[in-house]
SEKEMI-691739 format. One record per residue (C-alpha): z, y, x. Coordinates in steps of 0.02 Angstrom, whole numbers. Each point is the difference from the previous one (the first is absolute). Layout:
N
<pt Z="Z" Y="Y" X="X"/>
...
This chain:
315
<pt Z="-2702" Y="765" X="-6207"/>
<pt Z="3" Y="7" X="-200"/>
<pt Z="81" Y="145" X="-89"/>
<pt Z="145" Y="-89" X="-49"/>
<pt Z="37" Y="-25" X="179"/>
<pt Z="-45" Y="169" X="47"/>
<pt Z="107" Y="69" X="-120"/>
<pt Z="142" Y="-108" X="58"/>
<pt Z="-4" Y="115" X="167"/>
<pt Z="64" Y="144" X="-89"/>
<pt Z="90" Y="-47" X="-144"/>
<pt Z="117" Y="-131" X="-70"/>
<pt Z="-111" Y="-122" X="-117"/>
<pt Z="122" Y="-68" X="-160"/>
<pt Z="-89" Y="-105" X="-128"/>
<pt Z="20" Y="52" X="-183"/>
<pt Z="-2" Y="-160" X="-91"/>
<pt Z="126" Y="-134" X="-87"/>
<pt Z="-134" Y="-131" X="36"/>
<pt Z="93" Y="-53" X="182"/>
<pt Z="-130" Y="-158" X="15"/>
<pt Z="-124" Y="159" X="66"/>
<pt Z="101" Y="60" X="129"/>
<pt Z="-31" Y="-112" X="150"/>
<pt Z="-182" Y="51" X="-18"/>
<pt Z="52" Y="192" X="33"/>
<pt Z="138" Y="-19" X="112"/>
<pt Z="71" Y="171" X="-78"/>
<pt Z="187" Y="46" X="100"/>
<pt Z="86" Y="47" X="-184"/>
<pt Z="-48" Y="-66" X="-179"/>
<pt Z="29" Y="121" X="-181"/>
<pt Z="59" Y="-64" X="-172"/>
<pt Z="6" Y="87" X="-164"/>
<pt Z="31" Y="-65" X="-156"/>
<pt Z="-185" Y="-19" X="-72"/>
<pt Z="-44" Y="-76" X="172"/>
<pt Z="140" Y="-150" X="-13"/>
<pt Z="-60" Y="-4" X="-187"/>
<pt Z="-192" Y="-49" X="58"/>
<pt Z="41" Y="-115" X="107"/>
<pt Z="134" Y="-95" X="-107"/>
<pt Z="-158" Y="-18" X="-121"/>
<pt Z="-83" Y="-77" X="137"/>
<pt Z="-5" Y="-199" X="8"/>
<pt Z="44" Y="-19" X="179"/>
<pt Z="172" Y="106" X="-41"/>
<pt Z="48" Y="-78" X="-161"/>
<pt Z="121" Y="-131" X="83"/>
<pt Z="121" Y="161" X="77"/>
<pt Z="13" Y="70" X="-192"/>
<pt Z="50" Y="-164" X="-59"/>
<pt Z="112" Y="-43" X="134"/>
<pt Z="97" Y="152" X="-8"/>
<pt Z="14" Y="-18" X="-167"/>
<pt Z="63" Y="-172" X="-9"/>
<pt Z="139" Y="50" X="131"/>
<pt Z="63" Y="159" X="-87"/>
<pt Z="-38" Y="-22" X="-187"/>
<pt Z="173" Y="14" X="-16"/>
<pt Z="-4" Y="169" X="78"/>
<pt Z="-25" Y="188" X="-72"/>
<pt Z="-197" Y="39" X="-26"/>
<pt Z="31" Y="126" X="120"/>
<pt Z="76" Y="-105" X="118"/>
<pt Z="-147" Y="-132" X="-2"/>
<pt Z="-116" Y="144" X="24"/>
<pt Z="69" Y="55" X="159"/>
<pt Z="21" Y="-188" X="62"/>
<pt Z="-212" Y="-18" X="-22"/>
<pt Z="-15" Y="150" X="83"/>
<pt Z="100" Y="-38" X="153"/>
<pt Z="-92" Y="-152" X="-26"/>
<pt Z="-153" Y="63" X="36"/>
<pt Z="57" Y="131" X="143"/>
<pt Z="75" Y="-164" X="79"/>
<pt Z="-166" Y="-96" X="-1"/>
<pt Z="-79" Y="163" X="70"/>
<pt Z="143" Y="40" X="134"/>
<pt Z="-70" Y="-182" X="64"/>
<pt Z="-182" Y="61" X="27"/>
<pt Z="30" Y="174" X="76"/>
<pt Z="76" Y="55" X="158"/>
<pt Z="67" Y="162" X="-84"/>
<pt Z="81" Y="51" X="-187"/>
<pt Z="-25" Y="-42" X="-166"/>
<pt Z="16" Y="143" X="-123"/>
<pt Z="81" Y="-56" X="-184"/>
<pt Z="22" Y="99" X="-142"/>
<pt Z="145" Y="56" X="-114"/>
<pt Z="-18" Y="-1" X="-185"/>
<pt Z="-106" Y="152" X="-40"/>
<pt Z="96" Y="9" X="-164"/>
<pt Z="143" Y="70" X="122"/>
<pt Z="-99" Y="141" X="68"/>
<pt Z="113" Y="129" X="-72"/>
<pt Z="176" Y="-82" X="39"/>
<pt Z="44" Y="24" X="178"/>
<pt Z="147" Y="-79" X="-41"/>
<pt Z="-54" Y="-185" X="-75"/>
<pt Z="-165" Y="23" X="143"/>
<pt Z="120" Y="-26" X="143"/>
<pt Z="111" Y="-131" X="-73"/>
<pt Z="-178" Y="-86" X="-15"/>
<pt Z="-59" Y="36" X="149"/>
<pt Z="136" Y="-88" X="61"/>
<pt Z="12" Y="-157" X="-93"/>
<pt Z="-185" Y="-24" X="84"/>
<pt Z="72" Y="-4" X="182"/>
<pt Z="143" Y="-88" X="-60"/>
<pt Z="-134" Y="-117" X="-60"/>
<pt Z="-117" Y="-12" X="131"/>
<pt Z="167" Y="6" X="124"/>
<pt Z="34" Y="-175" X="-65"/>
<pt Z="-169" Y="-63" X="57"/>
<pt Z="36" Y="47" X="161"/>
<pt Z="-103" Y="141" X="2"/>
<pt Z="64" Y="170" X="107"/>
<pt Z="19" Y="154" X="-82"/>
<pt Z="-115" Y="99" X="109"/>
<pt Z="-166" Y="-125" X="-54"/>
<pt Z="22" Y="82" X="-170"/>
<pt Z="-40" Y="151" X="-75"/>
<pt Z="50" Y="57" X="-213"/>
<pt Z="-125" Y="72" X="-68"/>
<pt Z="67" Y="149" X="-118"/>
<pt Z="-96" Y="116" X="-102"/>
<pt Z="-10" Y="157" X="64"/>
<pt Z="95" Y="118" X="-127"/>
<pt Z="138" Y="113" X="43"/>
<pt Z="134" Y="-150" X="-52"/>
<pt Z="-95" Y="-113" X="94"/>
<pt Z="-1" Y="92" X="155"/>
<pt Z="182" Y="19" X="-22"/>
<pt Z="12" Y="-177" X="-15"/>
<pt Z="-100" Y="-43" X="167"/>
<pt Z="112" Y="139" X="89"/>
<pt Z="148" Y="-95" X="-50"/>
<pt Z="-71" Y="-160" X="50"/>
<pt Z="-64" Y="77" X="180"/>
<pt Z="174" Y="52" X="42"/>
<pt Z="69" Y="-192" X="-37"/>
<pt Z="-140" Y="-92" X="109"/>
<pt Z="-117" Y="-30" X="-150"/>
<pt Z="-159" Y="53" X="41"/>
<pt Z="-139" Y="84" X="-150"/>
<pt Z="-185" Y="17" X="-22"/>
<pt Z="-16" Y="161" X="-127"/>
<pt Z="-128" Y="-61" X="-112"/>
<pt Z="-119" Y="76" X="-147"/>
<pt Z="-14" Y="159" X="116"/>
<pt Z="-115" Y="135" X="-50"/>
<pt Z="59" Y="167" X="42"/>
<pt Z="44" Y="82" X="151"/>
<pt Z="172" Y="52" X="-51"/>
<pt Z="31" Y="-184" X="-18"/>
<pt Z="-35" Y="-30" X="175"/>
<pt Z="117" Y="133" X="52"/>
<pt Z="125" Y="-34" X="-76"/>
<pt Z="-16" Y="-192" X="59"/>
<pt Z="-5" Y="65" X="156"/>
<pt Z="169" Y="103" X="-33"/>
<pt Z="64" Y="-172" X="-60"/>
<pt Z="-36" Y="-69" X="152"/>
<pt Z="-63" Y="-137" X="-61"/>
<pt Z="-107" Y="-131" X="92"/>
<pt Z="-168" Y="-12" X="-66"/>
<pt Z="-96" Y="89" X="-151"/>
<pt Z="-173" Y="-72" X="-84"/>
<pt Z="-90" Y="130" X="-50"/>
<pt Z="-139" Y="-62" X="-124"/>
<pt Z="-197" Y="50" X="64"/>
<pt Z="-89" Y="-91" X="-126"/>
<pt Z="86" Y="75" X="-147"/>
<pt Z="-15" Y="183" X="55"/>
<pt Z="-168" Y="-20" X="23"/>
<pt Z="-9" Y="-98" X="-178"/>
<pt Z="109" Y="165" X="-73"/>
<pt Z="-136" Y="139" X="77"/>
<pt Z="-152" Y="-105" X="-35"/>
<pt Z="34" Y="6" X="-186"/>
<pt Z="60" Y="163" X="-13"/>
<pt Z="-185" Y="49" X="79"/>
<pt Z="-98" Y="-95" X="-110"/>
<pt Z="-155" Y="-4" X="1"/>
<pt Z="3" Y="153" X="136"/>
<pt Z="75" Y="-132" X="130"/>
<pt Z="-116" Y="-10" X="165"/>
<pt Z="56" Y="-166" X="77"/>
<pt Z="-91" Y="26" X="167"/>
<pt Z="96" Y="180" X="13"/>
<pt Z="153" Y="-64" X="-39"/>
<pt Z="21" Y="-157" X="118"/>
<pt Z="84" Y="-30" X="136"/>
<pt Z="94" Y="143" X="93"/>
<pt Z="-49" Y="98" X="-169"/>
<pt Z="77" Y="-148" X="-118"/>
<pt Z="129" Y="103" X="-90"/>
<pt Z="136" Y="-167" X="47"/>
<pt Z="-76" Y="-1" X="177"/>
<pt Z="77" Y="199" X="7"/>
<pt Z="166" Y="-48" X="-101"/>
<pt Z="42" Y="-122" X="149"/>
<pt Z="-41" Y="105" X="140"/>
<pt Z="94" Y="149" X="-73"/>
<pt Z="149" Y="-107" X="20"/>
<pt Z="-37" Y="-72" X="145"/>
<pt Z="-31" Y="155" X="97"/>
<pt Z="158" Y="85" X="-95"/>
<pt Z="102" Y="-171" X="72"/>
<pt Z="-71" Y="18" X="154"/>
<pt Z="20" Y="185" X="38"/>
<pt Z="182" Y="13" X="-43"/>
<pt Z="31" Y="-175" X="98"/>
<pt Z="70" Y="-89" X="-176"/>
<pt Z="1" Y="-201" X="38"/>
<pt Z="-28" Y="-32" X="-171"/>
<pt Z="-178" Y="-131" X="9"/>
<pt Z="-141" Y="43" X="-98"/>
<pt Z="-85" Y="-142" X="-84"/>
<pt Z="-157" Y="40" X="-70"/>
<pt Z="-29" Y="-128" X="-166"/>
<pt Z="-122" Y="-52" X="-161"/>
<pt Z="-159" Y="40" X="88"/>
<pt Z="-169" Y="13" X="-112"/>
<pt Z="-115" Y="-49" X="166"/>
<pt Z="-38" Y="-8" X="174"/>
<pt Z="-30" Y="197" X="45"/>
<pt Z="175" Y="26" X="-61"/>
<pt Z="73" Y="-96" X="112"/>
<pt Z="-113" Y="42" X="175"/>
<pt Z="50" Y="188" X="-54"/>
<pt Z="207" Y="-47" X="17"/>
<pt Z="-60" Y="-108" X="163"/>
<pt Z="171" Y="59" X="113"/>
<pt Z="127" Y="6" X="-153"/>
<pt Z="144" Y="-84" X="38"/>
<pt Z="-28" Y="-161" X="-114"/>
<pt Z="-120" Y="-41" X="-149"/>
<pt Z="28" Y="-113" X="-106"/>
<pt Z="-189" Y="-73" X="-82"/>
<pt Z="-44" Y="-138" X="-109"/>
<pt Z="-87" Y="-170" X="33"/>
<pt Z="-175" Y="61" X="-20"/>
<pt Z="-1" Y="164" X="92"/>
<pt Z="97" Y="-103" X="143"/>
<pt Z="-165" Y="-103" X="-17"/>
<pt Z="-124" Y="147" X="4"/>
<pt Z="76" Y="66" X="168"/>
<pt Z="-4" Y="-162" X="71"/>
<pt Z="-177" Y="-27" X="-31"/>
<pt Z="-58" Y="178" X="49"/>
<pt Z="-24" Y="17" X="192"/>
<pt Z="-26" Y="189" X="0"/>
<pt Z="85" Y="140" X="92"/>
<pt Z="175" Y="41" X="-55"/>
<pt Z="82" Y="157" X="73"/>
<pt Z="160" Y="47" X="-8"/>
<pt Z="12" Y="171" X="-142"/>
<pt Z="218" Y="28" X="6"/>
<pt Z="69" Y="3" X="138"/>
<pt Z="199" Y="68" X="42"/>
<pt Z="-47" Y="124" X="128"/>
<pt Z="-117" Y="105" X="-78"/>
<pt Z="107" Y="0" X="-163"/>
<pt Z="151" Y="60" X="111"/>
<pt Z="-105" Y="150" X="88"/>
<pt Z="-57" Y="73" X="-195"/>
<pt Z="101" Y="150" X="-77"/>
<pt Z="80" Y="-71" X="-144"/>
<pt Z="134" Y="100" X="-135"/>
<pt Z="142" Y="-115" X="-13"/>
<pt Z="50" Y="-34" X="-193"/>
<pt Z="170" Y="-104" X="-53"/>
<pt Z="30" Y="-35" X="-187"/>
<pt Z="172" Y="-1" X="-104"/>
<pt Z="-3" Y="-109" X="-170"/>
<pt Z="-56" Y="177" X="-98"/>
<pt Z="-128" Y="28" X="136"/>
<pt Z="-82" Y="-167" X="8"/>
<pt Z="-5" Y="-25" X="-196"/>
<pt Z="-98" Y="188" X="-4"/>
<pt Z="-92" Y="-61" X="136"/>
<pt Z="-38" Y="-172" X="-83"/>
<pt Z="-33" Y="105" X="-154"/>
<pt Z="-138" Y="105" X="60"/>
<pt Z="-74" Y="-124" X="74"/>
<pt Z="-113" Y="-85" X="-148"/>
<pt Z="-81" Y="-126" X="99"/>
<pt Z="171" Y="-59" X="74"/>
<pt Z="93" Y="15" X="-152"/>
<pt Z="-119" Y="-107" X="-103"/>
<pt Z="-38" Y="-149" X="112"/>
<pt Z="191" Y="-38" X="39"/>
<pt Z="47" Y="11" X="-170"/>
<pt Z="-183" Y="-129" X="-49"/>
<pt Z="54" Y="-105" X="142"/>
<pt Z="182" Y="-31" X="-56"/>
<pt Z="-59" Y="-31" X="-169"/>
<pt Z="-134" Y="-139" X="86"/>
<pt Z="141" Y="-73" X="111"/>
<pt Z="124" Y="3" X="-137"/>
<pt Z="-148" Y="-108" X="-134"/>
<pt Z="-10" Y="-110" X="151"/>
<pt Z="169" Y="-32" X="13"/>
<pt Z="8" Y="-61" X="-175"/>
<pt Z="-137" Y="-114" X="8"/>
<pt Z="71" Y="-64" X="146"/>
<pt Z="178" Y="-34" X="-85"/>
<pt Z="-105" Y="-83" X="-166"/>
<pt Z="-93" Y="-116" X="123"/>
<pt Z="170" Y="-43" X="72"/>
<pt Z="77" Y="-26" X="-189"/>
<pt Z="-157" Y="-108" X="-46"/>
<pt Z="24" Y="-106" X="167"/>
């Protein structure tokens, strides 16, 4: 047995890519999109033909419209590869207007409603601010289900998890990026892999806090730098891992064991912690790490956007 399949035992396997020709090869339940993912692979020869098309159909349309018609696009042509559900994105440039997040959010079922596809085999992808959350809690309660993304901090998991919404993503890879430079040249890369990764320890803080006080939110560990990262979240309730670390655990036939695991996070003694808005923006606040990436990553996902809308104006 590889490790992809071993890992497959414990935990739900979701392929982070816009490039749905791989999928097959992976057989992943659940497939991710952001906005600089669906930008790569529209650049892509092989995806050219579903910018064009869409663009020949609704040229007539708001920019903003034909936007969210290529990326249901896209979720569409993935939804016919996996099993499971296809994560797609809302305008990061709406991160801080609960408001104009849901009334997206919902033009995107809408959308994907009138391909035939069921509510429950998508998931919006919101930012994870304090009007974002708001947003996904609104959404939750009318059938809409969210994957809280650009998450950092703990106090953005918990108050996801107050939200009640269904899935968060916190971000490894970028953690680890955050603490690595910080360290400099003082950064010991054996010492700080794998249950030491400073990401590795984000997720499992959540997870165990999840866990513990029996919160059904699902923990999605995401944007993974390598291999150990992953084997150390073996038992997390889904990861979601791109093309070529798929490829590295399917090619590596050693020993994967299982490192969370719901039982021993339940028997831990653990403070419970809830956040109000002033709370969780002191919270947010203090933390520099968290703080810092989510506002870098908006900024990246918001550029992307804009590309993405010039390559549709240029079409």
């Amino acid at each position: 047995m590889n490790q992809l399949d071993a890992l497959k035992r414990y935990t739900t396997v979701v392929a982070d890519t816009g490039d749905f020709l791989q999928l097959e090869q992976f057989q992943p339940r659940d497939a991710t999109t952001n906005p600089s993912l669906i930008l790569k692979s529209v650049l892509k020869p092989e995806y050219a033909h579903l910018l064009a098309d869409t663009v020949a159909r609704f040229r007539d349309r708001p920019l903003d419209q034909i936007v969210d018609r290529l990326l249901v696009r896209f979720g569409c042509e993935i939804l016919g590869r996996v099993p499971g559900r296809v994560s797609t994105e809302v305008d990061a440039r709406l991160s801080f207007d609960s408001a104009a997040t849901v009334a997206r959010a919902e033009r995107l079922i809408e959308l994907y409603q009138a391909e035939g596809v069921p509510t429950d085999r998508v998931l919006i992808k919101i930012a994870a601010t304090w009007e974002g959350i708001q947003a996904a809690a609104q959404l939750e309660q009318r059938g809409i289900h969210t994957n809280l993304t650009l998450l950092f901090a703990f106090c953005q998991a918990v108050a996801c998890g107050q939200a009640k919404v269904q899935l968060i993503s916190p971000f490894v890879g970028r953690i680890y990026d955050w603490y690595k430079k910080q360290a400099g040249s003082s950064w010991d890369e054996a010492a700080m892999s794998g249950a030491n990764d400073p990401g590795v320890q984000s997720v499992r803080q959540i997870y165990e806090f999840y866990k513990h006080f029996g919160i059904a939110t699902e923990v999605m560990g995401a944007s993974f730098r390598n291999v150990g990262q992953i084997q150390a979240l073996a038992g997390c309730d889904l990861l979601t891992i791109s093309p070529d670390l798929l490829s590295a655990l399917a090619a590596s036939d050693e020993p994967l064991a299982r490192a969370l695991d719901p039982q021993a996070a339940a028997a831990l003694e653990l403070p419970f912690v809830q956040y109000d808005e002033p709370s969780f923006r002191l919270a947010l606040n203090q933390d520099a790490m968290g703080t810092e990436k989510l506002a870098e990553g908006i900024r990246a996902f918001c550029a992307d956007a804009v590309k993405l809308e010039q390559l549709i104006l240029a079409a």
